[in-house]
Every structure is written in structure tokens, then in C-alpha cells.
Kinemage of the C-alpha trace (Angstrom):
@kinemage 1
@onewidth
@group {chain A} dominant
@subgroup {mainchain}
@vectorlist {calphas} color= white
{ca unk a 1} P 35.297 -24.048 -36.996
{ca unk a 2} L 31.932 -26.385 -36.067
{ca unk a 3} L 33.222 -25.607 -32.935
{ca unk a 4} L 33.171 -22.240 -32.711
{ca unk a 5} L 29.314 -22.132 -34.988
{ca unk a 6} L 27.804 -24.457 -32.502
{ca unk a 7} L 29.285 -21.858 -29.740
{ca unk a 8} L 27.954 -19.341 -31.173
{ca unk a 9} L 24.793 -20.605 -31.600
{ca unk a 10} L 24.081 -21.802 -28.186
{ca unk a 11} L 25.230 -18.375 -26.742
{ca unk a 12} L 22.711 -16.816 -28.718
{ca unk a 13} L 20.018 -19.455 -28.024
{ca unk a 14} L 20.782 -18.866 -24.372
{ca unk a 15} L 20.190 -15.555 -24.450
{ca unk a 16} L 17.073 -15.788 -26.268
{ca unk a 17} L 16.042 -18.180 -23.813
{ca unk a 18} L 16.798 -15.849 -20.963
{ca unk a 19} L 14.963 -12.668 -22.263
{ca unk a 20} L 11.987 -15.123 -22.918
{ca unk a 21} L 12.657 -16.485 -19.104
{ca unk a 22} L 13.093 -13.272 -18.117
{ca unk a 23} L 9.980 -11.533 -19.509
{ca unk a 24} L 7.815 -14.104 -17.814
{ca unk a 25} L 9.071 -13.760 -14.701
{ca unk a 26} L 8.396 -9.932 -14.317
{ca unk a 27} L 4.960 -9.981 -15.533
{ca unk a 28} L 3.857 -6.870 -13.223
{ca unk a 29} L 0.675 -7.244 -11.856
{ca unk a 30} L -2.368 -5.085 -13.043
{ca unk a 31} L -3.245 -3.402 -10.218
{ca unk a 32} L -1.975 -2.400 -7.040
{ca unk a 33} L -3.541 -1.122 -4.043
{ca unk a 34} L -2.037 1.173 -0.732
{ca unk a 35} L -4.675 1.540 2.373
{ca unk a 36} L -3.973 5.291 3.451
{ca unk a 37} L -5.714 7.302 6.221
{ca unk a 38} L -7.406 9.219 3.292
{ca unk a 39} L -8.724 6.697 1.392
{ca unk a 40} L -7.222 3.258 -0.414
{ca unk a 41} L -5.325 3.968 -3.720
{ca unk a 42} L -5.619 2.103 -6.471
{ca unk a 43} L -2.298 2.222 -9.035
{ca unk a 44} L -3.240 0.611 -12.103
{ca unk a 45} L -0.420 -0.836 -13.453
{ca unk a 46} L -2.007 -1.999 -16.675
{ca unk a 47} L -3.323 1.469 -17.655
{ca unk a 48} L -0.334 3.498 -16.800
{ca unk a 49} L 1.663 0.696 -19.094
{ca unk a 50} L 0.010 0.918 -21.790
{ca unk a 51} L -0.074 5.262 -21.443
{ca unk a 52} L 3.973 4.266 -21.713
{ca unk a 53} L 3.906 1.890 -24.951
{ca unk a 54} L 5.233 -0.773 -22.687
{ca unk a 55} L 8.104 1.267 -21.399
{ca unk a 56} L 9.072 -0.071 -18.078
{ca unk a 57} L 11.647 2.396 -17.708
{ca unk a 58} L 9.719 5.178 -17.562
{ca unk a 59} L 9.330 4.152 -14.030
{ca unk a 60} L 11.692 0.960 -13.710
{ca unk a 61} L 14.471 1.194 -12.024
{ca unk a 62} L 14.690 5.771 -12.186
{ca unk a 63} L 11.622 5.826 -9.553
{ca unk a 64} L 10.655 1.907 -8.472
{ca unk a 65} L 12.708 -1.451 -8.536
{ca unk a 66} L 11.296 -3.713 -10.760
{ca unk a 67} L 11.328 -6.210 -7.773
{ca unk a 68} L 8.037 -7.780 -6.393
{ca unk a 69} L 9.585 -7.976 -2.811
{ca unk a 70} L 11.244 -4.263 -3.025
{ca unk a 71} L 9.869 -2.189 -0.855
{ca unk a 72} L 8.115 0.788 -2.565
{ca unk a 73} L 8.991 3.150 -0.540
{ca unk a 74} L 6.357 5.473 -1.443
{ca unk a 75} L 4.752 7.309 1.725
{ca unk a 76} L 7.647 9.082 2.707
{ca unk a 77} L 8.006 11.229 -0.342
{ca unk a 78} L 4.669 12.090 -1.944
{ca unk a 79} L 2.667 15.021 -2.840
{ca unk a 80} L 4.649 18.370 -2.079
{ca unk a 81} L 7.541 16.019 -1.378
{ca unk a 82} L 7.755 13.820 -4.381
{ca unk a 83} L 6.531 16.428 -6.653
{ca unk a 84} L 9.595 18.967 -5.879
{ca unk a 85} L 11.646 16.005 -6.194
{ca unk a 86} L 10.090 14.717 -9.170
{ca unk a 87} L 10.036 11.465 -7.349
{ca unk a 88} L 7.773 8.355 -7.046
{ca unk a 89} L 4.243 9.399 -8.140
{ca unk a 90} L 5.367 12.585 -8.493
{ca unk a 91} L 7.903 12.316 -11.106
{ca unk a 92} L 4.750 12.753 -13.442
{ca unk a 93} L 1.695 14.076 -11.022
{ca unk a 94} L 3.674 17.929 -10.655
{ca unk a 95} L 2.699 20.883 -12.157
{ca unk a 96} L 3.569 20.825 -15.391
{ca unk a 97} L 4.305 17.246 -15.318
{ca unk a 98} L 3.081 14.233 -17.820
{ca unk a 99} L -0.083 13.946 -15.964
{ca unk a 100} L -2.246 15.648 -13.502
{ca unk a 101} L -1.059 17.406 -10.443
{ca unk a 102} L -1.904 15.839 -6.703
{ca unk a 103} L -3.132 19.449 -6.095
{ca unk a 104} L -6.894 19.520 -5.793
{ca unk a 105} L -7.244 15.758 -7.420
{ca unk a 106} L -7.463 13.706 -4.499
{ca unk a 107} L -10.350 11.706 -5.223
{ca unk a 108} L -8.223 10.824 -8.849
{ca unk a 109} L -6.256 8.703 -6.721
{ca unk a 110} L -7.947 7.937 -2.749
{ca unk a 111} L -11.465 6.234 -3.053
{ca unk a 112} L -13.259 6.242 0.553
{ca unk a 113} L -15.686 3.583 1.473
């Protein structure tokens, strides 16, 4: 019976351990920045974080892996694109989406100079 307890216990002690491991490893970084033809974006991971309570899966894995050295994939499928889709940045920047539409908010997102 101590056996099994002390089994028990460090299985769940592990996997304490491992969220707490875990958690520190994927602290995201705050901002992240794309150099396009019409001016660098700026995502700011912080902000759009905290819009989401702390809910990487909003985003994590549905539209981005939560992988630093994933590639993001990104250019390929934005604006009309991702919107239709609902993929990427567009999955929320649509018409009639959780935040504003690409259409005619470019400088929201591409800062020149």
C-alpha cells in the first residue's frame, strides 16, 4: 500500500513539475515583427493575449504552432485569402470577425518609415 501512495504521489508531483516546466518554456514573446513591401508589422503578442484572457488556443495550435522555430507561414494566405478562409490573421480581421477587417485599415497593422 506505501507503495502504491508514494506512486501516486510522485506521478502527480511529476506532472506538476512538468506543467510548471512546461509553462516556462513557452513564454511567447511580446512582440513580433514581419518586414513587408508595405510597411513592417508589428503583432503584439502581449496585447492580443491579454484581449484572449490568456487563451493560447484561440490561436495555438487552430491557426499557429506554438513552436518558436515553426515557421509561420503567414504571407501566403492573408488579407482576401486568409479572411475567406478564416485563417492566420484573418481568422479574426474578416468582416464580421472578432476584430477589425484588413479592408481599409492598413496603417492598423504596416507602419512605414
Amino acid at each position: 500500500m506505501r507503495t502504491l501512495i508514494a506512486c501516486l504521489f510522485a506521478i502527480s508531483l511529476g506532472g506538476g513539475l512538468g506543467a510548471w516546466a512546461q509553462d516556462k518554456i513557452l513564454t511567447p514573446p511580446e512582440k513580433l515583427t514581419f518586414t513587408t513591401k508595405n510597411g513592417n508589422v508589428t503583432f503584439d503578442h502581449a496585447a492580443h493575449l491579454k484581449r484572449e484572457k490568456g487563451d493560447c488556443t484561440v490561436c495555438h495550435e487552430k491557426l499557429f504552432q506554438r513552436d518558436a522555430k515553426a515557421p509561420l507561414n503567414f504571407k501566403a494566405g492573408l488579407h482576401k485569402t486568409a479572411e475567406a478562409a478564416q485563417t492566420s490573421c484573418g481568422s479574426c480581421h474578416r468582416p464580421g470577425g472578432a476584430s477589425f477587417e484588413t479592408k481599409g485599415n492598413c496603417a492598423k497593422c504596416h507602419m512605414k518609415g
